[in-house]
PDB file of N, CA, C and O in Angstrom, chain B, residues numbered from 101:
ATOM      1  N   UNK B 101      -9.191  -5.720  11.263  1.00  0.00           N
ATOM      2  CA  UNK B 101     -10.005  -4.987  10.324  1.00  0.00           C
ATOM      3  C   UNK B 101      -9.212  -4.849   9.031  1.00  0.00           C
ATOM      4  O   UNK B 101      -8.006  -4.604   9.067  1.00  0.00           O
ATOM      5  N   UNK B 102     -10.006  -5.033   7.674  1.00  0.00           N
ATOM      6  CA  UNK B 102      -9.422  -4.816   6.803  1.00  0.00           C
ATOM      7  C   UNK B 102      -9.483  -3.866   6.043  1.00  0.00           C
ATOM      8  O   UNK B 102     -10.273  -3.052   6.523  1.00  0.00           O
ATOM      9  N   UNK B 103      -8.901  -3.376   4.714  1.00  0.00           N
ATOM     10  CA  UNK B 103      -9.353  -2.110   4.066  1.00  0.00           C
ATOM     11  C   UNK B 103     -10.372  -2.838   3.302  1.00  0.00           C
ATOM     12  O   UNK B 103     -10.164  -4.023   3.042  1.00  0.00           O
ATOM     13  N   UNK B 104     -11.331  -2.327   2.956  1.00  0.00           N
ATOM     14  CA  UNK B 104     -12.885  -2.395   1.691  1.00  0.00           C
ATOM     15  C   UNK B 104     -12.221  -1.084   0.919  1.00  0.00           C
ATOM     16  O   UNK B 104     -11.422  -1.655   0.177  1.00  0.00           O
ATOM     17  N   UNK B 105     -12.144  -0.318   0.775  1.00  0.00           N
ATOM     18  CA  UNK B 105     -11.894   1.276  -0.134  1.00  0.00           C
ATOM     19  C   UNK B 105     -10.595   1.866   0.743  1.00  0.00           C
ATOM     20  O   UNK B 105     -10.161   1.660   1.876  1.00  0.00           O
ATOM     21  N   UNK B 106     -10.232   2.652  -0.309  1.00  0.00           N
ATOM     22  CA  UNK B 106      -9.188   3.335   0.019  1.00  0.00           C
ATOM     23  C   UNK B 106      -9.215   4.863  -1.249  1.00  0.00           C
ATOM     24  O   UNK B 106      -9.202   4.793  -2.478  1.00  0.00           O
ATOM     25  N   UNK B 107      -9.241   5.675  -0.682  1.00  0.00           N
ATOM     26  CA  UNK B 107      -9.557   6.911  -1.355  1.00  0.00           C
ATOM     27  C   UNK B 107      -8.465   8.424  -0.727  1.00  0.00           C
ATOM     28  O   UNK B 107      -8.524   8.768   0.453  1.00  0.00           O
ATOM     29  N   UNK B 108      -7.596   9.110  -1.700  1.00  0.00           N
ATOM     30  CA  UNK B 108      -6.128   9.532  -1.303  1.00  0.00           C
ATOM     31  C   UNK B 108      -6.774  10.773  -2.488  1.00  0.00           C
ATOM     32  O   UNK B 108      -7.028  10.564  -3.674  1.00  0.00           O
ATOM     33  N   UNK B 109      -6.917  11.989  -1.778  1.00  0.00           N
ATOM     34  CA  UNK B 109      -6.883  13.078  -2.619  1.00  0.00           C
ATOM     35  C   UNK B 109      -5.271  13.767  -2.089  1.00  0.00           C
ATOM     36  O   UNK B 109      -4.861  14.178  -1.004  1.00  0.00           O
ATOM     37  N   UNK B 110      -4.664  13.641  -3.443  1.00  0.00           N
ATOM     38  CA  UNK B 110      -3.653  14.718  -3.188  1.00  0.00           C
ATOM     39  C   UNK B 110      -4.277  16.266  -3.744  1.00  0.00           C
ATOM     40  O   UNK B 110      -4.965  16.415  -4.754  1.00  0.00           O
ATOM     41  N   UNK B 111      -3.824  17.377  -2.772  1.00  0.00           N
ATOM     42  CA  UNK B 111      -4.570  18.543  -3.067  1.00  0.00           C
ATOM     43  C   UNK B 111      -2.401  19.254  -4.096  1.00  0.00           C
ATOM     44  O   UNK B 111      -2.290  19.699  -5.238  1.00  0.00           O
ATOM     45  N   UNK B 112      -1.886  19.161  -3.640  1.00  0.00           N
ATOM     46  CA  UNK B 112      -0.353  19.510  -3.923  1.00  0.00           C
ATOM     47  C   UNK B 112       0.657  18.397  -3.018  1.00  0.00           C
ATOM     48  O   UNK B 112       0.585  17.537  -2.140  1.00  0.00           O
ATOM     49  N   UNK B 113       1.931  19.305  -4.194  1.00  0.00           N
ATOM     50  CA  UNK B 113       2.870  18.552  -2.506  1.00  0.00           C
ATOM     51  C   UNK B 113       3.211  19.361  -1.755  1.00  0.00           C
ATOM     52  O   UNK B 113       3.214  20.588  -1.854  1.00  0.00           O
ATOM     53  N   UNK B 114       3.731  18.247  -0.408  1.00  0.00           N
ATOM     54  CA  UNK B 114       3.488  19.271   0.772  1.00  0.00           C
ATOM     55  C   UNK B 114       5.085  20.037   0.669  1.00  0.00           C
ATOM     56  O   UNK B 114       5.938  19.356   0.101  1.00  0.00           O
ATOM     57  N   UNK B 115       5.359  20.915   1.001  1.00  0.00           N
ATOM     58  CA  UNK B 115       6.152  22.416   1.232  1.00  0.00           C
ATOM     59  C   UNK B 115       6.808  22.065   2.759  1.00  0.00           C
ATOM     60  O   UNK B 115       6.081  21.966   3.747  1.00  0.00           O
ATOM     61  N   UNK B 116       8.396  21.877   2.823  1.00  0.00           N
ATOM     62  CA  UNK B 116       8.222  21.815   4.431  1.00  0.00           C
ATOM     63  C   UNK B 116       9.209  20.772   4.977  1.00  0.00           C
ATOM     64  O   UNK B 116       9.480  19.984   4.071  1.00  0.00           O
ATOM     65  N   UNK B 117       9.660  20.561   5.784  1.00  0.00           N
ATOM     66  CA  UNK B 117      10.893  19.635   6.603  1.00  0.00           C
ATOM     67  C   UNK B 117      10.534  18.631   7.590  1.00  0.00           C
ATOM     68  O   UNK B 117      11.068  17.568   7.907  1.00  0.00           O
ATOM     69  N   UNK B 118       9.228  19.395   8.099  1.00  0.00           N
ATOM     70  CA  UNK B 118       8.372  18.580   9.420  1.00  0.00           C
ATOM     71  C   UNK B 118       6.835  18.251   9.130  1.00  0.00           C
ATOM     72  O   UNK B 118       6.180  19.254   8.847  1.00  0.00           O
ATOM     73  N   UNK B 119       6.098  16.993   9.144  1.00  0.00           N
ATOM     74  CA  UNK B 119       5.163  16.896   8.753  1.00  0.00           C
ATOM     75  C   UNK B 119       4.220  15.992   9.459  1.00  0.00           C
ATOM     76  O   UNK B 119       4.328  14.771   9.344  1.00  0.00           O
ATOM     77  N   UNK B 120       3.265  16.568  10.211  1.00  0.00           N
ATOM     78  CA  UNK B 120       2.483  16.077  11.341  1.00  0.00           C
ATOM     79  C   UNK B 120       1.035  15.367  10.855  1.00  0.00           C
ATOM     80  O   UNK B 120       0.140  15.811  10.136  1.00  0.00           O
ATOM     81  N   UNK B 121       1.143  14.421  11.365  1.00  0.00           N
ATOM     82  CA  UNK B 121      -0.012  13.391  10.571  1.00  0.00           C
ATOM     83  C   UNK B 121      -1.274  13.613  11.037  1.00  0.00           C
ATOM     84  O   UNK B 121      -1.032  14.798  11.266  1.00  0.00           O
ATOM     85  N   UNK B 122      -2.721  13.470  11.469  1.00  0.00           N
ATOM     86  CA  UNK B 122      -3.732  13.939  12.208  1.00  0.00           C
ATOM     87  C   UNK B 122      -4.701  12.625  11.655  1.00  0.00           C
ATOM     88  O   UNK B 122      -5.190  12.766  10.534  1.00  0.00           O
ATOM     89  N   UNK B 123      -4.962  11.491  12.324  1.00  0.00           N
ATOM     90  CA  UNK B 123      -6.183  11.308  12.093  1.00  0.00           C
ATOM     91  C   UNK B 123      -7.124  11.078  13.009  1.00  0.00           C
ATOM     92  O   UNK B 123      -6.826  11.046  14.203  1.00  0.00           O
ATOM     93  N   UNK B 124      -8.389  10.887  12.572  1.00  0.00           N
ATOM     94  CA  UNK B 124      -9.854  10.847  13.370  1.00  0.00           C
ATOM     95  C   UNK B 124     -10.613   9.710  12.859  1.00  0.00           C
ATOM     96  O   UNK B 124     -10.281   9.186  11.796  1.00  0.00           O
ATOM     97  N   UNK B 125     -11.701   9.250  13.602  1.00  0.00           N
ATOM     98  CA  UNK B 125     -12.590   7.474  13.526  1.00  0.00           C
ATOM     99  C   UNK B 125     -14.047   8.808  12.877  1.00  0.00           C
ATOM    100  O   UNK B 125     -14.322   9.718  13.660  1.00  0.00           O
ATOM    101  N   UNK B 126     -14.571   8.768  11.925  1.00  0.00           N
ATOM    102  CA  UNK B 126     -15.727   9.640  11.304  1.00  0.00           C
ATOM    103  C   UNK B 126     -16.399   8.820  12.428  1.00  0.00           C
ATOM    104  O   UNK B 126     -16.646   9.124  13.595  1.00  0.00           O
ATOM    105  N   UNK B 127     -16.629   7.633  11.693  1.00  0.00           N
ATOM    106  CA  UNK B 127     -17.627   6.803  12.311  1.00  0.00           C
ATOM    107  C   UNK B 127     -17.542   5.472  12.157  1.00  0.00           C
ATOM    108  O   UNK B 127     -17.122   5.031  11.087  1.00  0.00           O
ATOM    109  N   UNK B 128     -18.021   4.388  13.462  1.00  0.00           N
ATOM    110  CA  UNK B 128     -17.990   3.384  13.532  1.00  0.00           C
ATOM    111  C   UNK B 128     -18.869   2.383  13.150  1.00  0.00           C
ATOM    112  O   UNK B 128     -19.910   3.039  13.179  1.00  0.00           O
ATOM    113  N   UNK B 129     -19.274   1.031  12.743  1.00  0.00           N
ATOM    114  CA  UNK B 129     -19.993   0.461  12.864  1.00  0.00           C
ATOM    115  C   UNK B 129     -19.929  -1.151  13.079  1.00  0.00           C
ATOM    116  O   UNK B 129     -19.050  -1.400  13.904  1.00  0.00           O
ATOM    117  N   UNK B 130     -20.387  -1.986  12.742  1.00  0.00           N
ATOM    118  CA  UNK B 130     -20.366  -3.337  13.499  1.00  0.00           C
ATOM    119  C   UNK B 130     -19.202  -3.954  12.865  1.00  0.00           C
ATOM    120  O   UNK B 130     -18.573  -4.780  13.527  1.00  0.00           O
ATOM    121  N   UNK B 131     -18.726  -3.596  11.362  1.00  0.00           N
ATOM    122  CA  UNK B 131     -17.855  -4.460  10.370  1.00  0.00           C
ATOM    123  C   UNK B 131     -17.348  -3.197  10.225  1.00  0.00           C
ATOM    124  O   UNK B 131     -16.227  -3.352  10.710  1.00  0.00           O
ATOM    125  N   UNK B 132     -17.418  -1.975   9.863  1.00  0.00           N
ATOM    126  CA  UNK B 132     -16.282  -1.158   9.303  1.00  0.00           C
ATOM    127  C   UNK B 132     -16.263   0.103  10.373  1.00  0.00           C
ATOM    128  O   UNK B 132     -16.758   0.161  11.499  1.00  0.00           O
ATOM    129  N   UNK B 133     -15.652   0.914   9.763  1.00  0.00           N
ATOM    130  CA  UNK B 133     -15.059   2.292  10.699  1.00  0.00           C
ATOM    131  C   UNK B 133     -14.514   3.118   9.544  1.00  0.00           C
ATOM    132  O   UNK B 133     -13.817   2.504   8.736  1.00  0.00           O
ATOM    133  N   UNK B 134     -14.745   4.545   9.318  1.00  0.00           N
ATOM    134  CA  UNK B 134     -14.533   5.377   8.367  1.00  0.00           C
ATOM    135  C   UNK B 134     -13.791   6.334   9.044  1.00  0.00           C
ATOM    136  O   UNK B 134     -14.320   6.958   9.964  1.00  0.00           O
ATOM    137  N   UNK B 135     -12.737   6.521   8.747  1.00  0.00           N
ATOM    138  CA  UNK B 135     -11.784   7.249   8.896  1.00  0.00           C
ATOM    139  C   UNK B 135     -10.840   8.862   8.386  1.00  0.00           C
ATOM    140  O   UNK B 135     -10.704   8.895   7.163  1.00  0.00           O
ATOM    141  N   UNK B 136     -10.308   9.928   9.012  1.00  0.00           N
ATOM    142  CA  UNK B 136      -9.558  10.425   8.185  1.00  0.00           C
ATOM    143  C   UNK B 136      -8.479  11.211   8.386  1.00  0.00           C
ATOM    144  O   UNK B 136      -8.403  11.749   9.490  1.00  0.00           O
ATOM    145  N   UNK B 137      -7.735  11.386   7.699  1.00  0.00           N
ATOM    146  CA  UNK B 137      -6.115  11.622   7.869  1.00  0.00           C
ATOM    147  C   UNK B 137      -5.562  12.713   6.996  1.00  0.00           C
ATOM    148  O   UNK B 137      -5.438  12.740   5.772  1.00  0.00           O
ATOM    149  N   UNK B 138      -5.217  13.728   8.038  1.00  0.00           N
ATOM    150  CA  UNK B 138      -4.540  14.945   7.068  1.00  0.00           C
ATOM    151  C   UNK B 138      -3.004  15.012   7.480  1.00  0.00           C
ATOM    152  O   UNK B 138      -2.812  14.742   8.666  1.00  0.00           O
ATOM    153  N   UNK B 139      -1.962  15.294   6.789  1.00  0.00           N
ATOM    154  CA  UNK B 139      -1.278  16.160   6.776  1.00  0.00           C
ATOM    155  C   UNK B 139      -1.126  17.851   6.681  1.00  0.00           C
ATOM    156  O   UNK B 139      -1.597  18.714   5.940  1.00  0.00           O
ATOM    157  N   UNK B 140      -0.073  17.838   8.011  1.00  0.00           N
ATOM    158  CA  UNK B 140       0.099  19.265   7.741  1.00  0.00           C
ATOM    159  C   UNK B 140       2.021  19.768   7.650  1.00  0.00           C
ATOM    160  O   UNK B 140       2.840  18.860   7.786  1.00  0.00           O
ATOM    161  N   UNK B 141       2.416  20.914   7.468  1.00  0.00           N
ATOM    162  CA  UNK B 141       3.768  21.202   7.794  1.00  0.00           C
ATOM    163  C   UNK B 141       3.882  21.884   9.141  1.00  0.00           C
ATOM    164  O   UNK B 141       3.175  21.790  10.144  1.00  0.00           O
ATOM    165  N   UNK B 142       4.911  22.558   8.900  1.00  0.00           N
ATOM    166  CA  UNK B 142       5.405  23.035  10.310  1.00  0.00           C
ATOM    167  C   UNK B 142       4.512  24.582  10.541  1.00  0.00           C
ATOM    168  O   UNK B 142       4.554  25.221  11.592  1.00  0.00           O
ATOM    169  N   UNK B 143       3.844  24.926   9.502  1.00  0.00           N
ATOM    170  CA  UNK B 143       2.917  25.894   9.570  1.00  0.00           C
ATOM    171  C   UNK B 143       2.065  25.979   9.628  1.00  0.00           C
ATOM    172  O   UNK B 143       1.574  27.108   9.597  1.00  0.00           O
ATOM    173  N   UNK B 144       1.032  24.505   9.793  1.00  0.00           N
ATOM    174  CA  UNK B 144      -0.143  24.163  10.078  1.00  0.00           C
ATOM    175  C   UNK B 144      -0.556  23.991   8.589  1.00  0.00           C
ATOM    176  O   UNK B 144      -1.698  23.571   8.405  1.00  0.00           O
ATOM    177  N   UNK B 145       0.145  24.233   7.596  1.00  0.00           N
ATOM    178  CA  UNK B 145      -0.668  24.198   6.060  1.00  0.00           C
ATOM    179  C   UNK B 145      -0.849  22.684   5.776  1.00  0.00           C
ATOM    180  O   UNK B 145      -0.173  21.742   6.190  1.00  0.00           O
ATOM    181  N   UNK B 146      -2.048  22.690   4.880  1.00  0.00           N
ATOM    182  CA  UNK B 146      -2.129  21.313   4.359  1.00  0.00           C
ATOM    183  C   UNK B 146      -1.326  20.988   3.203  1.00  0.00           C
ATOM    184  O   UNK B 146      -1.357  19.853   2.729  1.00  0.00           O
TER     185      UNK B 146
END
């Protein structure tokens, strides 16, 4: 699978030593799959 779009909101930078990645499949379909990915710190903040 390849990328079609790629879209990166930085909200700040992240605060922090440890930083836990999280992603999820939104939704699938025959050619693509929409995706998404947060960071957090060691305090659960984004």
């Amino acid at each position: 699978m390849s990328t079609v779009d790629l879209r990166v909101d930085y909200l700040r930078p992240g605060k922090g030593k440890i930083f836990t990645a999280t992603a999820s499949v939104l939704r699938t379909g025959k050619k693509l799959a929409v995706t998404r990915m947060e960071l957090h710190n060691e305090e659960k903040r984004l």
